[in-house]
C-alpha positions as CSV (number, residue, x, y, z in Angstrom):
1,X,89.1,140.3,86.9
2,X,85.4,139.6,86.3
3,X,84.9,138.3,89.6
4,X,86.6,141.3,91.4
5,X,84.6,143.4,89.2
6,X,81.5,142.4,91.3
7,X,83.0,143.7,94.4
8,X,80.4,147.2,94.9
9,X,81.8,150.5,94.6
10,X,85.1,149.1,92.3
11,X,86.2,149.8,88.8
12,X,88.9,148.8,86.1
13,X,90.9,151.3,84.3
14,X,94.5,151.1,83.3
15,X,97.5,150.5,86.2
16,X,99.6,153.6,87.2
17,X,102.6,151.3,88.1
18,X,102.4,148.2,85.8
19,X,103.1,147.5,82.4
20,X,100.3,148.1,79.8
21,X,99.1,144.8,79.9
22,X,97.9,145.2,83.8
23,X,94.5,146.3,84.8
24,X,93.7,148.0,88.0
25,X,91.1,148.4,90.5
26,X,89.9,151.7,91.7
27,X,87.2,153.0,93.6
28,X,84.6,154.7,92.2
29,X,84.1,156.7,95.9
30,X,87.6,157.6,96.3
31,X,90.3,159.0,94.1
32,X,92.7,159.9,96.6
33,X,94.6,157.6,99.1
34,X,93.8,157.8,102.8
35,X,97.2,156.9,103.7
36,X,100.0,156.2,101.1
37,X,100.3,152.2,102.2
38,X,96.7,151.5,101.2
39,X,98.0,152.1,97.3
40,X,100.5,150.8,94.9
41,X,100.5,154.4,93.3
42,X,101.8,156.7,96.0
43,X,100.9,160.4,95.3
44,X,98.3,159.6,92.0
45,X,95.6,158.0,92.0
46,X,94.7,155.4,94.6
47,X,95.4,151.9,93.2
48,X,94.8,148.8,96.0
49,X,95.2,146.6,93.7
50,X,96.4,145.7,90.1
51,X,96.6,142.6,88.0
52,X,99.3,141.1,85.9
53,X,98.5,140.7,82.1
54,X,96.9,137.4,80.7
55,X,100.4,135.6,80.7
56,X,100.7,136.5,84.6
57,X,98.1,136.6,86.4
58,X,99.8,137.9,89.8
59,X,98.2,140.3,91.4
60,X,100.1,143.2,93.2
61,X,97.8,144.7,96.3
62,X,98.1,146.9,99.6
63,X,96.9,144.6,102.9
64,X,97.7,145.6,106.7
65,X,101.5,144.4,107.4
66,X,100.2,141.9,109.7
67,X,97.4,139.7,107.4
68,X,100.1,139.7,104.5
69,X,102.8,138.3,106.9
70,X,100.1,135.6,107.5
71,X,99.9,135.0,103.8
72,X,102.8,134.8,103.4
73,X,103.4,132.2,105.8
74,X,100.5,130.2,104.4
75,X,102.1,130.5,101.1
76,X,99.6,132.4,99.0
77,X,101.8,135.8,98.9
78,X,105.1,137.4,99.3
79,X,106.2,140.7,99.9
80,X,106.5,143.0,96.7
81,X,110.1,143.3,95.7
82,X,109.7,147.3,95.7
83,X,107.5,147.8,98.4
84,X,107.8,151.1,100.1
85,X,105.8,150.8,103.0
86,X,105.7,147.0,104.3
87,X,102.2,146.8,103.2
88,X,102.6,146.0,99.3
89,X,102.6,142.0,98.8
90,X,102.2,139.9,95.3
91,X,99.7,137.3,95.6
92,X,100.1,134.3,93.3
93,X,97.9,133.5,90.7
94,X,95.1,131.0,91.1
95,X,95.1,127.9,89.2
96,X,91.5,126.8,89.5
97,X,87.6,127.9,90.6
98,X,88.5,127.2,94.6
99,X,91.8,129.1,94.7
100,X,90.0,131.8,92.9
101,X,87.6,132.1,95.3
102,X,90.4,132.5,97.9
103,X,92.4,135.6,95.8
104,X,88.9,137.3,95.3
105,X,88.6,137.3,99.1
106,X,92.0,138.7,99.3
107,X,91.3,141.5,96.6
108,X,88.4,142.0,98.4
109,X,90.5,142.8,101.7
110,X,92.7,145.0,100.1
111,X,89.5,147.1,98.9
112,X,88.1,147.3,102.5
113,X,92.0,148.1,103.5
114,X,92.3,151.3,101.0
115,X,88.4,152.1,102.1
């Protein structure tokens, strides 16, 4: 979480849609969604992203349809299983320093997405 933490204009608060244990990313420029497939919180507060607790470190996040259909072919995501809009996908969570580098970039996609 750190790590997204550096990403500018982002903040961590408690998820709207998770379990306790998750922590999600909001922007501190923007409250509200721009479209409802840019959040995992449709109607509240907008939520690009959100991260399992420290068991699961999954990360649910909003991406165009079209880069998380690549992802998923490349085997770093898969559609979320109550996705409303095509856009919602769970990417995996990474198992050491390169791989993190790879999810930050995504989390950092989803940020410029809900932007």
């Amino acid at each position: 979480m750190a790590g997204a933490l550096a990403i500018p204009g982002v903040i961590e608060g408690h998820s709207q849609v998770s379990p306790a244990s998750s922590r999600a990313l909001f922007l501190v420029d923007r409250e509200a969604e721009r479209d409802p497939q840019t959040s995992l919180a449709s109607g509240r507060r907008l939520e690009p992203v959100h991260v399992h607790g420290v068991d699961d470190t999954s990360i649910h996040l909003c991406l165009p349809a079209e880069r998380g259909a690549v992802l998923d072919s490349l085997g770093w995501a898969e559609p979320h299983q109550y996705g409303d809009h095509g856009t919602e996908y769970l990417v995996y969570g990474p198992r050491d320093d390169a791989e993190l580098a790879i999810v930050l970039g995504i989390v950092a996609e989803s940020i410029a997405f809900a932007r």
